[in-house]
C-alpha positions as CSV (number, residue, x, y, z in Angstrom):
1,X,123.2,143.6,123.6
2,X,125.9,146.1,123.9
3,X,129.5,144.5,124.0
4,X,133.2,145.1,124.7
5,X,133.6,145.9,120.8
6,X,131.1,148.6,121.0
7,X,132.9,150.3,123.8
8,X,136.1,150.4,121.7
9,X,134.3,151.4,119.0
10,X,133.5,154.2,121.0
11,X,136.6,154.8,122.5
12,X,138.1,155.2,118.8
13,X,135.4,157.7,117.9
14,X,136.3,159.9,120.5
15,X,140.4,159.5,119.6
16,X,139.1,160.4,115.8
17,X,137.1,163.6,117.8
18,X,140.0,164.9,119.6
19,X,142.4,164.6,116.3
20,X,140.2,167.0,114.5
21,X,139.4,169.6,117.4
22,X,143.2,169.2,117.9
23,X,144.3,170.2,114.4
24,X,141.1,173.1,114.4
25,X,143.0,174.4,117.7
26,X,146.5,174.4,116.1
27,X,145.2,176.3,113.3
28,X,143.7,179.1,115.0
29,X,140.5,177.8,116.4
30,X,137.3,177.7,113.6
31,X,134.7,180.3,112.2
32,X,132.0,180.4,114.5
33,X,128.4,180.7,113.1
34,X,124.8,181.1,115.5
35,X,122.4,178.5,114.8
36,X,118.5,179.3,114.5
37,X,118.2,178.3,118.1
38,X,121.1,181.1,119.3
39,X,123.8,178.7,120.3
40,X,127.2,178.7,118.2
41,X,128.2,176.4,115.9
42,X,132.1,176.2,114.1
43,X,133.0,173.9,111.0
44,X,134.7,171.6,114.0
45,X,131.2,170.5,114.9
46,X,130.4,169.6,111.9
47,X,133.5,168.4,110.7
48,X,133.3,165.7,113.8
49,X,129.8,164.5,113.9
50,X,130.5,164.0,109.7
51,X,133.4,161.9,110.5
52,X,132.0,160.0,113.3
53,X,128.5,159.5,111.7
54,X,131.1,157.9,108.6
55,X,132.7,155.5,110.9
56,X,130.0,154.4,112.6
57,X,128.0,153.8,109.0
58,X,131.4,151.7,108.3
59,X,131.3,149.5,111.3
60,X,127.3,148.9,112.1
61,X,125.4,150.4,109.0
62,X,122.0,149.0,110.3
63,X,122.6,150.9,113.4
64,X,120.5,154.6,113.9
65,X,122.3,157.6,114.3
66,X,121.5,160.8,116.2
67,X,123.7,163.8,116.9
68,X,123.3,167.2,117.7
69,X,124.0,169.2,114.3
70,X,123.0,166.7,111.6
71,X,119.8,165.1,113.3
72,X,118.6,161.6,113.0
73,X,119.2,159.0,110.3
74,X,117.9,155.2,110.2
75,X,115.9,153.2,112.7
76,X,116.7,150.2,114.8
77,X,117.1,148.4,118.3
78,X,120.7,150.1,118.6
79,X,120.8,154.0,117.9
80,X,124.4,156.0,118.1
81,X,123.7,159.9,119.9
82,X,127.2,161.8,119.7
83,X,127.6,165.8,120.1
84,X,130.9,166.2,118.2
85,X,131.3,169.4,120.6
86,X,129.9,169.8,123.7
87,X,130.4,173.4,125.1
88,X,131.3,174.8,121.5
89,X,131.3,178.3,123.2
90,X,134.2,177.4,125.6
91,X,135.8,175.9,122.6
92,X,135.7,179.5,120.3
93,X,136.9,180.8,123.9
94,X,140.0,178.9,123.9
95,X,138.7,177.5,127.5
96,X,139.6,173.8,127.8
97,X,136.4,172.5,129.0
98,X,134.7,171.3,126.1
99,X,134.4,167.5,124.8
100,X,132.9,165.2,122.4
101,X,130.3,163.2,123.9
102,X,129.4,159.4,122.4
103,X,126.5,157.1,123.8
104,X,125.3,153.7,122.3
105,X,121.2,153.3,123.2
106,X,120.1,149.5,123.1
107,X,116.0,149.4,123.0
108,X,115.8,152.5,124.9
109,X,118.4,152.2,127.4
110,X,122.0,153.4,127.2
111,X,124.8,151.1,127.6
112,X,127.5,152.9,126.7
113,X,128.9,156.4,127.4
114,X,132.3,158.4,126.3
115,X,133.4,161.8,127.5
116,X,136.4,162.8,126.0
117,X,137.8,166.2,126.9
118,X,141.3,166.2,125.0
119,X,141.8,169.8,125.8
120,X,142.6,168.8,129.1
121,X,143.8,165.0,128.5
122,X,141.0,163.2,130.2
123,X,138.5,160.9,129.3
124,X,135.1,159.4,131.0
125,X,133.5,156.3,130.2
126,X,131.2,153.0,130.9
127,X,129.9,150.2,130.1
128,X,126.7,148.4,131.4
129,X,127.6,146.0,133.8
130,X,131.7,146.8,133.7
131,X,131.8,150.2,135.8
132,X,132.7,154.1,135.3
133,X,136.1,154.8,134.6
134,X,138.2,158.0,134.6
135,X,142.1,158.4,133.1
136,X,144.3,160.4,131.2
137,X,144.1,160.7,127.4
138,X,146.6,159.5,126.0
139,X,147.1,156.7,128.7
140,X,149.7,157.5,131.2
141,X,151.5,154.4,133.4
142,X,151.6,156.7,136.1
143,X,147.9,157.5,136.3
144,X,145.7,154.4,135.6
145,X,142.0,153.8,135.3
146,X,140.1,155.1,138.3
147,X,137.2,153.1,138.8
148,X,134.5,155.7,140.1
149,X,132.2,154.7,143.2
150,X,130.1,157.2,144.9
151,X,128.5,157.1,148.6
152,X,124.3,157.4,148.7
153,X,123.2,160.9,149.3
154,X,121.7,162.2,152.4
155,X,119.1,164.4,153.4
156,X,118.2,167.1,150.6
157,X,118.7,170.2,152.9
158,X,122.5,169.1,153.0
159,X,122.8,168.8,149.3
160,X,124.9,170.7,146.8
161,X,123.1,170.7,143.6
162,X,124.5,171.6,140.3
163,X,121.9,173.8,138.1
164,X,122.1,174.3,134.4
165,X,121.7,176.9,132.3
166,X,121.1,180.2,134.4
167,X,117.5,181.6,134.9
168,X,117.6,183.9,131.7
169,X,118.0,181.2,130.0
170,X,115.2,179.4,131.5
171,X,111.2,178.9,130.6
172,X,109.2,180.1,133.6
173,X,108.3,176.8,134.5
174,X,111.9,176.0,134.2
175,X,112.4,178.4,136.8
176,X,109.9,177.5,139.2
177,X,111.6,173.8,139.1
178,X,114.9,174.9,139.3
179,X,113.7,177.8,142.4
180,X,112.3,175.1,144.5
181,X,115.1,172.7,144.2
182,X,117.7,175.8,145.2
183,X,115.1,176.4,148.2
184,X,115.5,172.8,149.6
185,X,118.8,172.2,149.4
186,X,122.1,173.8,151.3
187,X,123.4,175.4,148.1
188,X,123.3,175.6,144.2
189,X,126.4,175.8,142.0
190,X,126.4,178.4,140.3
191,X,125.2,180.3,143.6
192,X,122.0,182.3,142.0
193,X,118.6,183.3,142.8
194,X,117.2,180.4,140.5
195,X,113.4,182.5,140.4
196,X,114.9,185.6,138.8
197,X,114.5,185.5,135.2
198,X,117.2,188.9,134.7
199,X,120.6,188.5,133.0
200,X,123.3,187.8,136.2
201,X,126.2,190.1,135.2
202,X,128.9,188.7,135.5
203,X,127.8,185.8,133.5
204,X,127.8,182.3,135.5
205,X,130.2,179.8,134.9
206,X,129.0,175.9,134.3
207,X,129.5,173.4,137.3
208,X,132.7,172.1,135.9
209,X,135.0,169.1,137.3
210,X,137.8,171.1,136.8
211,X,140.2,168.3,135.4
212,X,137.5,167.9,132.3
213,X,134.2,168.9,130.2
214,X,131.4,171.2,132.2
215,X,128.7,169.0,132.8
216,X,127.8,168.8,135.8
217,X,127.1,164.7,136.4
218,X,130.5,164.2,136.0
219,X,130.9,166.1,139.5
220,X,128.0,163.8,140.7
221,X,130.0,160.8,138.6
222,X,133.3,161.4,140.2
223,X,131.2,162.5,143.5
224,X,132.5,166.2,144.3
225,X,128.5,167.2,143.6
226,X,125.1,165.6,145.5
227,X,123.1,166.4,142.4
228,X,123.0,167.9,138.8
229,X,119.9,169.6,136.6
230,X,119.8,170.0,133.3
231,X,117.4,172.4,131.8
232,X,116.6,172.3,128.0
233,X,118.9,169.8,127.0
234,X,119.1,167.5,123.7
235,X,119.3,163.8,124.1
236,X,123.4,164.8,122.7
237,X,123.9,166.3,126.3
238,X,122.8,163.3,128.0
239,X,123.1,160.1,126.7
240,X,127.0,159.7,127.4
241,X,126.7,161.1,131.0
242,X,123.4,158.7,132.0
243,X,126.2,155.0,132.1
244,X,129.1,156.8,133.7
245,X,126.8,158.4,136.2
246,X,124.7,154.7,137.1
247,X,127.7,152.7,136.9
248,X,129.2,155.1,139.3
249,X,126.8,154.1,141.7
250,X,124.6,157.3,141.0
251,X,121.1,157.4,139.7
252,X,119.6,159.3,136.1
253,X,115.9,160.5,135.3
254,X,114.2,162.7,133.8
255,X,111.5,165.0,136.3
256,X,109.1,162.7,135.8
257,X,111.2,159.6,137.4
258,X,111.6,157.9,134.1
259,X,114.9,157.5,131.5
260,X,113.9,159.0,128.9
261,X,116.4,161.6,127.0
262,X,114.0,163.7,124.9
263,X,112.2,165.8,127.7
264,X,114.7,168.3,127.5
265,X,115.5,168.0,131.5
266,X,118.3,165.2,133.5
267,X,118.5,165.0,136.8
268,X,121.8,163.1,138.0
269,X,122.1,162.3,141.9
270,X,123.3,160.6,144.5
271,X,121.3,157.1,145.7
272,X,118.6,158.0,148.2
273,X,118.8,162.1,147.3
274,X,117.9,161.3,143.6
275,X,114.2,160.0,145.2
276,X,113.9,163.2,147.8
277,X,114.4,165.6,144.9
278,X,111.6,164.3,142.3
279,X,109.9,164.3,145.1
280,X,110.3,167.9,145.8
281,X,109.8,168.5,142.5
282,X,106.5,167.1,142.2
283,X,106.8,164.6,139.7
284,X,108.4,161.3,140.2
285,X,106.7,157.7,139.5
286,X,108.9,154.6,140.8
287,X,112.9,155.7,141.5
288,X,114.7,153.8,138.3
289,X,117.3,151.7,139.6
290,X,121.0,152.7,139.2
């Protein structure tokens, strides 16, 4: 069972995160390199995910590990997923909204989530059970915790939903999901036709809160946004998002209606308009509860 330690845990990983991507910053930024996949990778990403995966070892070495540039390690009930830098590319860019994202997994279901985007001095997080939270990071007396609470959603031809990456970047069935969601709801952000499969010039910018990292949920989390998709994505882009989200009052699944993080697509929405959208998708077994 997850506890109040592991959540502080966490919360320390993420100030350990921020130091580093702070000192990489005040020192110019960090060589960038493209992975085999085409996305970017700097020595911060590595240099995070090594530290984090070193403190973790320290604190619960019989707990797994997963992160986005080293893999897995170990096996067990409990299994750490952390993405030392989410949004690397808006990090070499000098754009704030990047973060480090940490998640604790507990026989297959995630009870804790951080999102730290020290650029910007906020952090997300939950607990199972103790609610979503939002604040400045460092804490500031005159902003407290912010306990997030979002309304259900209503009918999906009102809905804003929040669609990631663009269509070039998409598979063709990727497209087709992400085309008939944009044709049953009011509007997508970014505003695109979702069944193209060209380059959009100029490129799109990421549904972004604004006051913190791009993803999307955390517009559904802190409810500015009815829904988010997330095409292609490692179980290091979800896993933190999935408790702040549910705790938030929101619902997580994957197109099929089930939680699992490895099927490369999350769909985060509002109670109520998470059901009408798997079903307009097609898939969709039982809702899972929130």
């Amino acid at each position: 069972m997850t506890t109040s330690g592991d959540l502080t845990l966490a919360h320390h990983l993420a100030d350990l995160a921020d130091t580093v991507a702070r000192r990489h910053l005040a020192a110019g930024g960090a060589a960038v390199r493209t992975k085999d996949d085409g996305s970017p990778v700097t020595d911060a990403d590595r240099e995070i995910e090594d530290l984090l995966r070193c403190e973790i070892r320290r604190n619960h070495p019989e707990d797994a590990l997963v992160g986005e540039e080293s893999g897995a390690e170990g096996t067990g009930r409990r299994r750490w997923i952390i993405d030392g830098i989410d949004g690397t590319s808006a990090f070499v860019a000098g754009r704030p909204e990047w973060g480090t994202l940490i998640a604790l997994e507990e026989d297959g279901a995630v009870g804790v989530g951080v999102v730290s985007a020290p650029a910007l001095g906020r952090r997300w997080w939950a607990a199972r059970g103790t609610g979503a939270w939002t604040a400045p990071r460092p804490s500031s007396a005159a902003e407290p915790p912010r306990r997030l609470s979002i309304p259900d959603g209503g009918p999906a031809c009102e809905a804003v939903l929040g669609i990631w990456p663009p269509p070039a970047r998409l598979s063709a069935a990727e497209r087709v999901v992400a085309a008939r969601l944009a044709a049953h709801t009011a509007r997508t952000c970014p505003e695109l036709d979702w069944s193209a499969p060209g380059c959009t010039t100029p490129a799109p910018r990421k549904p972004s809160t604004g006051t913190g990292t791009c993803h999307g949920a955390l517009l559904v989390a802190t409810g500015r946004l009815d829904a988010f998709l997330l095409l292609g994505a490692g179980a290091w882009d979800i896993a933190a998002l999935v408790p702040v989200v549910q705790e938030a009052g929101g619902v997580f699944s994957d197109l099929s209606g089930g939680q699992r993080l490895d099927t490369g697509a999350a769909l985060f929405a509002r109670t109520g308009l998470h059901r009408r959208l798997l079903d307009v998708v097609g898939g969709g077994r039982a809702q899972p509860s929130s």
